[in-house]
C-alpha positions as CSV (number, residue, x, y, z in Angstrom):
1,X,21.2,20.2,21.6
2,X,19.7,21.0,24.7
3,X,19.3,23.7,27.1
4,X,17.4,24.5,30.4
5,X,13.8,25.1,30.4
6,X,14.5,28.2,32.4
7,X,15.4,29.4,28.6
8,X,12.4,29.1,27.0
9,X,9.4,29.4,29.9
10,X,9.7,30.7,32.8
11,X,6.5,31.4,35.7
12,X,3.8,33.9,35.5
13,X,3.2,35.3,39.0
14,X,0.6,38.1,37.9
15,X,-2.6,38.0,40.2
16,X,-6.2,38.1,39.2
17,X,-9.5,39.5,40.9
18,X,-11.5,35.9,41.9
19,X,-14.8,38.1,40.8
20,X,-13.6,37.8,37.3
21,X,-13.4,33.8,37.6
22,X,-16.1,31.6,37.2
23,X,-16.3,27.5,37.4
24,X,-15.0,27.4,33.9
25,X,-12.0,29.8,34.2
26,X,-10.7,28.9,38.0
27,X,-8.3,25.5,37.7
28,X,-7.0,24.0,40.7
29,X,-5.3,20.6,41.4
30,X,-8.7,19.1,41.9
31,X,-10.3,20.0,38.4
32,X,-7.6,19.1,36.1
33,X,-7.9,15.6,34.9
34,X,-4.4,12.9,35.9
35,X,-3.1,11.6,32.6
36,X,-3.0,14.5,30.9
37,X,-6.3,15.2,30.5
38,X,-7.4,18.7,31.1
39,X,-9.7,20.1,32.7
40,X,-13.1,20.0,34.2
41,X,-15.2,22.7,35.6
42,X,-14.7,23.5,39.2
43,X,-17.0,22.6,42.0
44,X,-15.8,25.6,43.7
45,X,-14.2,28.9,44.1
46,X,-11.7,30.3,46.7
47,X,-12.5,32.1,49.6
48,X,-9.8,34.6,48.7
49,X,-9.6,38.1,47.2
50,X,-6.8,37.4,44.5
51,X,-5.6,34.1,42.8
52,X,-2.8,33.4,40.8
53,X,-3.5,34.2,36.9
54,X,-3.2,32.5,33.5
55,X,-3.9,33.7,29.9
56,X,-4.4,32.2,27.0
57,X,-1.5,29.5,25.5
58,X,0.2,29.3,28.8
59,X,0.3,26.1,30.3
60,X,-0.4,25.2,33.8
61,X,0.6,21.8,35.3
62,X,-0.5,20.7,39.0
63,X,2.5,21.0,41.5
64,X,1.0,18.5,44.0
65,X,1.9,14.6,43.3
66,X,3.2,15.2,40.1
67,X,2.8,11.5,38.9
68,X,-0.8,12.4,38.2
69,X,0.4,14.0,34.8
70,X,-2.0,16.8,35.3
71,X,-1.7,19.5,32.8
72,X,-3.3,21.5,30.5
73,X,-2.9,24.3,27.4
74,X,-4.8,27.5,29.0
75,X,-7.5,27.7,25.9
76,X,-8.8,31.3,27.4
77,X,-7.6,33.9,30.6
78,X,-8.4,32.8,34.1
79,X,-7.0,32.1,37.6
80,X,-5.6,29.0,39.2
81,X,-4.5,27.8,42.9
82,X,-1.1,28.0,43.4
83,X,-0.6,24.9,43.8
84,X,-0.7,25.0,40.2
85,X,2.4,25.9,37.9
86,X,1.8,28.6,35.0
87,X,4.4,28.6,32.7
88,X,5.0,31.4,29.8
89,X,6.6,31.4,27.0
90,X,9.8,33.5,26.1
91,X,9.8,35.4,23.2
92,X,9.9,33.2,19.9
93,X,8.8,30.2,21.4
94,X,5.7,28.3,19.8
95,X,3.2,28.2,22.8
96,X,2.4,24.6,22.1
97,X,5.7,23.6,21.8
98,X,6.0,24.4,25.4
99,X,2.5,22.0,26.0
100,X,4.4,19.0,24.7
101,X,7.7,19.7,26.2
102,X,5.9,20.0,29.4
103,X,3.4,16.8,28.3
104,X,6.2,14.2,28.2
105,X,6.6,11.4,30.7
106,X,9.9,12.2,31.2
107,X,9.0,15.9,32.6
108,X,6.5,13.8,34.9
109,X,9.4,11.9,35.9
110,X,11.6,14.7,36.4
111,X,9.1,16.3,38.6
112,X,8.6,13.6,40.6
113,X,12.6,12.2,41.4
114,X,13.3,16.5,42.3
115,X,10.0,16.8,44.5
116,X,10.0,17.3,47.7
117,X,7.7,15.3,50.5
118,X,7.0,12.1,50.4
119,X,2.4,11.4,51.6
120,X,1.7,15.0,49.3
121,X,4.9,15.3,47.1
122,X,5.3,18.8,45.7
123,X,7.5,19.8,42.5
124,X,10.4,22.3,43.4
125,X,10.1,24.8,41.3
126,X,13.9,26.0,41.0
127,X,14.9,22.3,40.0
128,X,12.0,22.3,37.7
129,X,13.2,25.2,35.5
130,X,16.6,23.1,35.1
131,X,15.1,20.5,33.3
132,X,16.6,19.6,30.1
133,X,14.8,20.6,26.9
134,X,15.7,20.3,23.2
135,X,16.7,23.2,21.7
136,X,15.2,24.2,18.5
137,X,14.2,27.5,16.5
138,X,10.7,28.4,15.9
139,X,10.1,26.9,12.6
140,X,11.0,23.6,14.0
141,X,9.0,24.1,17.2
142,X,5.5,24.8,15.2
143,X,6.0,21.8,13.5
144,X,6.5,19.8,16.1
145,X,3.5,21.1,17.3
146,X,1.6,20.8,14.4
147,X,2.5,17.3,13.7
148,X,1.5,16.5,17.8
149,X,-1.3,18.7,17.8
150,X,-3.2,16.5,14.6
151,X,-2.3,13.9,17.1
152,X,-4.1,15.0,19.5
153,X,-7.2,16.3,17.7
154,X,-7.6,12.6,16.6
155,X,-7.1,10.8,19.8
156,X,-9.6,13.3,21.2
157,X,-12.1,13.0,18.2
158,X,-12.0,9.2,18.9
159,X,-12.9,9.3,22.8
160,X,-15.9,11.5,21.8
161,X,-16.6,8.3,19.3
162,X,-16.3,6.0,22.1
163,X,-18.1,7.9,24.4
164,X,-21.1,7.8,22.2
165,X,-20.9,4.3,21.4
166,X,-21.7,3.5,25.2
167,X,-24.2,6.0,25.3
């Protein structure tokens, strides 16, 4: 069964003071890695007063050229550009459930054949909350993510590896 993602997520629009933020807690399109690859610190801050905000398990994906797969499980509280997307959860609905929804190629795709522009391509964020999802309880959406999330800790286990090995 599936259902919109409007139903289980929808966008956080709270602001946050850019005097809180810090290299490691401001994302924007530029510090998020393509391929789904997280984050890096950030080689700069804004010039504004207020940004958009994130908190902890929400997960923000980059809005411009969405074919870079840019996205990433908010791991603490922070701020973001808007050209990012912050997506929170509904009530009983497993945080990381929401990361892998959002994670899959087809979401990407989805993105990218509803976006609007064609040289800087930007998601629209109505058709984006239309998206088809499966629909699951709870139970079934932790495991999920615990299965995926194992996955994940291993892939990521083995680049450190390999990173190592060249060093």
């Amino acid at each position: 069964m599936k259902c919109s993602l409007s139903s289980i997520c929808e966008y956080r629009k709270d602001k946050i003071s850019v005097s809180k933020l810090n290299i490691n807690t401001y994302i924007s399109t530029e510090n998020m890695i393509p391929n789904k690859g997280g984050i890096t610190p950030a080689s700069a801050m804004p010039s504004t007063n207020q940004t958009q905000e994130y908190k902890i398990g929400d997960v923000l994906v980059s809005n411009i050229r969405p074919y870079f797969k840019k996205i990433w499980l908010a791991k603490a509280d922070g701020g973001c550009s808007n050209d990012v997307l912050v997506f929170k959860t509904k009530e009983n609905v497993h945080k990381a459930f929401l990361y892998y929804v959002l994670s899959d190629d087809d979401f990407f795709k989805y993105a990218m054949a509803t976006s609007k522009g064609t040289k800087m391509p930007r998601g629209d964020k109505k058709a984006i909350m239309q998206y088809q999802v499966p629909c699951v309880n709870y139970v079934t959406q932790k495991n999920i993510a615990s299965i995926l999330s194992v996955i994940d800790e291993k892939i990521e286990c083995n680049v450190k590896i390999n990173e190592n090995l060249v060093a």
